[in-house]
Phi, psi and omega in degrees: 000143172236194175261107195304124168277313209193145204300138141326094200277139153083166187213142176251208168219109185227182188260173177308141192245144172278085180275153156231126166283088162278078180220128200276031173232121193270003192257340162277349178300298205308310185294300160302314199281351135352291199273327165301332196258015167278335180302157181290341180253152176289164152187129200270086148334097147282101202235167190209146187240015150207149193334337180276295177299336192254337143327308169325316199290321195283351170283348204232324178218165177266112176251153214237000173181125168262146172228120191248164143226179214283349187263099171264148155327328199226352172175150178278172183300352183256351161295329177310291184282345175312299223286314189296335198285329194289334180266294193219114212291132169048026164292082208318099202260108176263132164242138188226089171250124141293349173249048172267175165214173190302331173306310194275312162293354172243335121330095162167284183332285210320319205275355174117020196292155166309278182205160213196109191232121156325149164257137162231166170255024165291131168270005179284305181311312211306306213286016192253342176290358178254337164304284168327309202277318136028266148312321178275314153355290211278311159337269178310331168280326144344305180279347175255352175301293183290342193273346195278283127032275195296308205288241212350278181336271170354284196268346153322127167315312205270139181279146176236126176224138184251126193249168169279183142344332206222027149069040139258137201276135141294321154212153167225152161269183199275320147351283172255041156259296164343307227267324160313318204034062186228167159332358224025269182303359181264006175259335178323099216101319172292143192288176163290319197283042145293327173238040165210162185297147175298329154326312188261347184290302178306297172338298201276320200281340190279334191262247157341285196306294164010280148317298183303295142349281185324300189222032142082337185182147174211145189238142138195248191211100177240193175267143170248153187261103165316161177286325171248053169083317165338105195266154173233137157280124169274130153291107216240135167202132182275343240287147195272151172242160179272034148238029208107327213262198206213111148292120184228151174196133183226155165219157140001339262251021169292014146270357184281296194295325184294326190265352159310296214275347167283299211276350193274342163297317178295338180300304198326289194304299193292329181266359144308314193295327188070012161291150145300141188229145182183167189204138168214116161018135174271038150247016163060055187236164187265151177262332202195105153246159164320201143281306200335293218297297191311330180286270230328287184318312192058053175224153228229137169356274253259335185297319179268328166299147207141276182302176139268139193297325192280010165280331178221005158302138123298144187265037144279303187280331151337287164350279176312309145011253182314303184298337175287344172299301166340304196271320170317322201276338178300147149357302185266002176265095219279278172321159175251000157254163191202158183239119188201168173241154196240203156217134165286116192247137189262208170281346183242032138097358159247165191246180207240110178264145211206129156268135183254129148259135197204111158242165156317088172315168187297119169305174169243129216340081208118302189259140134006125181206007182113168173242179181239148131227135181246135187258166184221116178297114183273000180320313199248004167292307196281348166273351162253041183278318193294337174304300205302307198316301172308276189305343182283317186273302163344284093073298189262339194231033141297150176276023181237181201268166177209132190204147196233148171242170203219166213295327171268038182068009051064093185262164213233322184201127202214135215203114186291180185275129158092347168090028166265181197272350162251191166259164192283322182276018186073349179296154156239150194332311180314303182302335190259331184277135222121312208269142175278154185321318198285353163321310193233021169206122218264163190315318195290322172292311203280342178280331163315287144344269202302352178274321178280004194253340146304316180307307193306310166287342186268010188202114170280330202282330169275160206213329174235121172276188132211159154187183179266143165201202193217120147266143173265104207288167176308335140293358172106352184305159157247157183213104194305150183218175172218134202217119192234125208231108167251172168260154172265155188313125183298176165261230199272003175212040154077043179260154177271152182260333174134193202232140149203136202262153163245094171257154187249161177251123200242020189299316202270321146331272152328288143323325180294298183312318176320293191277010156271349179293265173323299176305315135338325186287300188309318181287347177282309207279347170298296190283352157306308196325300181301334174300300233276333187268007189238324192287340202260002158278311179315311174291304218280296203297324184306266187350293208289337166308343164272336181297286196305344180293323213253015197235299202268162192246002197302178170288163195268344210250339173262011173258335168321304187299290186328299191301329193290316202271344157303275190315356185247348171271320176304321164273009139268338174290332150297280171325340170282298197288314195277323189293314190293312162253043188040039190228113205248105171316133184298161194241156171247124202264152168220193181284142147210157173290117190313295203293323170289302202314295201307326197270326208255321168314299166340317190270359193234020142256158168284088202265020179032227188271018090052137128220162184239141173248135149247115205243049185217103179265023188301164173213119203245168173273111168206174181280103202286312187262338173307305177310332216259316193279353162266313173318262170012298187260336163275330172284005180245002160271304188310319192281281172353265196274023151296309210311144183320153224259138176293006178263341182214076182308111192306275188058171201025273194236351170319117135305147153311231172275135179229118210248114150266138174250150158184194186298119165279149194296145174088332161075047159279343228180197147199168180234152172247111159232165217220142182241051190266197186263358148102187172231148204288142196288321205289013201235333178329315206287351190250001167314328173256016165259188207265124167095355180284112165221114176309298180293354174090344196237024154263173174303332180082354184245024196270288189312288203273036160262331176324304187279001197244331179283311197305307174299005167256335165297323163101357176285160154273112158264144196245183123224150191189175205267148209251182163305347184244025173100355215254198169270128171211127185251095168269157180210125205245158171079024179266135182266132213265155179270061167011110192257000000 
């Protein structure tokens, strides 16, 4: 310490300082703070006039420098400060006496006073007690600065050390003597290149120091070395002080690093996998997606990270969401995964059905921190589940049976017609699956089976079987079936897998054939009839009618009329004889004039009181005499059944039926229509089988020769109702000739 002489050069900037003035004479209290409060720093003047009251103050306000003198009432100044030092520790203490001497100032130095300034009434001296209270001021907060400063270093995780010039630590804190696993004071003195491998010890001189020299500071990664031998990766940084030294400070990160190279193994693995990959928050925004997640989306990473989830969610999967975090986060939730499906939408609006695998990042003490999730485009699983959903309801509401077999014959799956609770064979499905087949089929059908289901694996080109069996039903009954067989997909090293069948039930099928079988017997035995009893009187008239030409004077025009009613019973006796045995001459079509064919049919039906209109100048492609024998038979049906309804009898001057023919709209065709009493709508559709006569006393085949010439011809016949109430018979799809 020395004894202020002289002013203070210069000035500082601080903040206010709080002097407390201790002295029992009130005209220097009054007077110091008069000269404190000329300085350039603020300063707030306290005073006390004995060694007890100015304690009272530090217990009660904060004060930043006391100046006392040294002769107090109740004790001198340096009891004064033993007692203040004891309240606030290293509190910048001035003793300012006019009656001191060199004893008492060097007494002063000894007990520890700040500084020790004589009062004079020079204002030059006065301004050095202002100067004093400053310095020392200012001193001490420096000094509680560097002690906060020295604590943090001390007490810091990270190790700090300081080296000289000549590369030797000056200090280590306890952190990076710990980190070494050395002493503190045993490093002290020591070069750096104690703790690091000679690789890196060279490395720093070539490198690292270098740098450091160069640009004042280096920041990176070395090995650092242990006492017992061992290395760690350190986080290493450097920096120059403006005397030389070198400030070093290192940490720890081989686990840091280890969790590098764990995550960058984990990058790894997820864009191996090739799954969308993603992380979110617990405000639900993503932290993190793959590439996977980003082609899928077609949005580029940094667009999504970020984001909130509802950017590329619906909010039905928003929803679903949240609540599956709820139930992961619940009570009642053994697990931290859960599985659910979302829809993604994408940057060009489609959407993407998605399975979400979703767990619970590692909480944090306690909390929420977000999920992982990997999606799976579920797109084309789910449309074939929604196929399956389709074929399994095909499936239940065919009217036919459906059963899968297993390699071994063996059924597996047996689904009734329509979806009922038995089978065609009386089982209900539960009773059958298991059971071998031959349980509902007999040896000859399964060899059979088994010849199509070999045709089927040898010819790649078939897909399908069929044939006929019998089932055997749970009363012992039989029940014809026709049963259609494919294979099911082989497995993964081409083995048969088994079968699946369709069987349909033909029992009524079957009935049909019998008795068309028996109606074929009749129609055989008809048309012998017709041959052998119509044709041998027929021949007999023929003879004699050529015998009476060449005899008899009769008129020529009525033997004319015979031979035509002859030649016309014979082409119905064909046409009888072609209906019974189903044999339909190929037709030859040429041009012919509608309206002649019709004039011409006219004069050779019996048309009583008949008239006919032809309202057609068409000229069609047809077969001359097939066309002539359909005319024919619609006009001698239009004459046959037109007469007048027996509820309303024509009678007296009443004409007959009156039958037009002409064009149908659009002029694909034409129609014969009648203004007779038509046919009835519930009887139309049977008007065209074979043996169908409303009245019972025609043949029944005049119509459905109708229908036989028009299908051979490639036309359609109709029948419907005419304007005037009647019968109209169209025939459609006929190609008309360019006139």
């Amino acid at each position: 310490m020395s004894i202020r002489d002289g002013p203070r050069s210069g000035g500082v900037s601080m903040d206010e300082i709080r002097v407390l003035y201790v002295d029992d004479e009130p005209q220097w209290a009054v007077t110091t703070a008069e000269l404190l409060d000329r300085r350039d720093v603020a300063i707030e003047t306290l005073s006390a006039t004995s060694a007890s009251e100015a304690l009272e103050y530090l217990t009660e306000r904060e004060i930043d420098c006391i100046v006392a003198e040294y002769d107090l009432p109740d004790a001198d100044g340096l009891e004064l400060l033993e007692a203040a030092r004891s309240e606030v520790d290293s509190i910048p203490f001035l003793l300012f006496t006019g009656s001191g001497s060199e004893a008492i100032a060097s007494e002063a130095i000894s007990a520890g006073v700040t500084d020790y300034v004589r009062k004079a009434d020079d204002p030059d001296r006065d301004a050095v007690l202002a100067d004093a209270v400053v310095d020392a001021v200012e001193a001490a907060h420096g000094r509680r600065k560097r002690d906060r400063q020295l604590h943090a270093v001390e007490t810091a995780q990270e190790g700090i050390s300081i080296l000289d010039s000549n590369g030797r630590f000056v200090y280590v804190n306890r952190a990076y003597a710990d980190l070494y696993g050395y002493e503190p004071a045993a490093m002290i003195g020591e070069h750096w290149e104690l703790l690091y491998p000679d690789d890196e010890v060279a490395a720093a001189h070539e490198e690292i120091i270098p740098t450091v020299m160069a640009e004042g500071e280096w920041r990176g990664e070395t090995t650092g070395l242990r006492a017992d031998g061992s290395t760690f990766v350190e986080a290493h940084s450097l920096s120059t002080t403006g005397n030389g030294d070198l400030i070093c400070t290192v940490q720890d990160i081989t686990d840091h690093k280890e969790r590098e190279r764990d995550l960058e193994r984990y990058e790894t693995i997820i864009e191996a996998l090739g799954d969308p990959v993603y992380t979110v928050d617990d405000d639900g925004r993503y932290t993190y997606v793959n590439d996977a997640y980003a082609a899928m989306t077609g949005y580029e990473k940094d667009e999504i990270v970020g984001e909130h989830v509802s950017v590329l969610l619906d909010d039905e999967s928003v929803e679903r969401g949240e609540a599956t975090v709820e139930s992961l986060l619940s009570a009642d939730t053994d697990g931290r995964q859960c599985t659910y499906e979302i829809t993604v939408e994408t940057s060009d609006g489609e959407a993407i059905r998605c399975e979400d695998n979703v767990s619970l990042l590692p909480l944090a003490d306690g909390q929420f921190r977000g999920i992982a999730g990997v999606v799976r485009d579920i797109t084309d699983r789910a449309e074939r589940e929604r196929e399956l959903e389709e074929y399994e309801t095909i499936v239940e509401t065919i009217p036919d049976e459906v059963y899968t077999l297993d390699a071994e014959r063996r059924l597996t799956k047996v689904v009734p017609p329509s979806n009922a609770e038995v089978t065609t064979t009386g089982y209900r499905p539960a009773e059958l699956v298991g059971e071998h087949v031959s349980l509902i089929m007999d040896e000859d059908d399964i060899a059979t089976g088994d010849r199509e289901i070999g045709a089927l694996l040898n010819d790649p080109d078939r897909s399908t079987a069929s044939f006929e069996m019998e089932t055997i039903t749970k009363d012992g009954q039989r029940r014809p079936h026709e049963n259609h067989i494919a294979i099911l997909p082989l497995d993964g090293d081409g083995r048969f897998q088994g079968t699946v069948g369709v069987l349909r039930d033909i029992s009524d099928r079957k009935e049909r054939e019998r008795e068309l079988r028996a109606q074929n017997e009749r129609l055989e035995r008809f048309a012998s009839i017709v041959s052998h009893d119509l044709r041998n009187p027929l021949n007999v008239a023929q003879g004699r009618l050529e015998q009476a030409r060449g005899t008899c004077d009769c008129a020529e025009a009525h033997l004319e009329e015979v031979a035509w009613a002859h030649d016309r019973m014979s082409v119905l006796i064909e046409n009888i004889l072609t209906v019974a045995r189903e044999r339909d001459p190929e037709p030859d079509p040429g041009p012919i004039s509608l309206a002649a064919v019709v004039d011409d049919c006219w004069d050779h039906v019996e048309t009583g009181a008949a008239a006919l209109r032809v309202e057609t100048d068409a000229v069609v492609r047809a077969d001359r005499a097939r066309l002539k024998q359909l005319l024919e038979n619609l006009l001698r049906n239009a004459v046959d059944h037109g007469d007048a309804d027996p509820a309303e009898p024509r009678g007296g001057d009443r004409p007959g039926v009156t039958i037009t023919v002409g064009d149908r709209e659009g002029g694909d065709g034409f129609y014969v229509a009648d203004d007779g009493p038509g046919i009835p709508l519930d009887e139309r559709e049977r008007v065209f089988e074979s043996g169908y006569s409303s009245d019972g006393d025609g043949t029944g085949l005049g119509l459905a020769i109708v229908e036989r010439i028009a299908t051979a011809h490639g036309w359609t016949a109709t029948v419907t109702e005419s304007a005037a109430g009647g019968a109209r018979f169209e025939l459609a799809g006929v190609d008309a000739v360019d006139r």
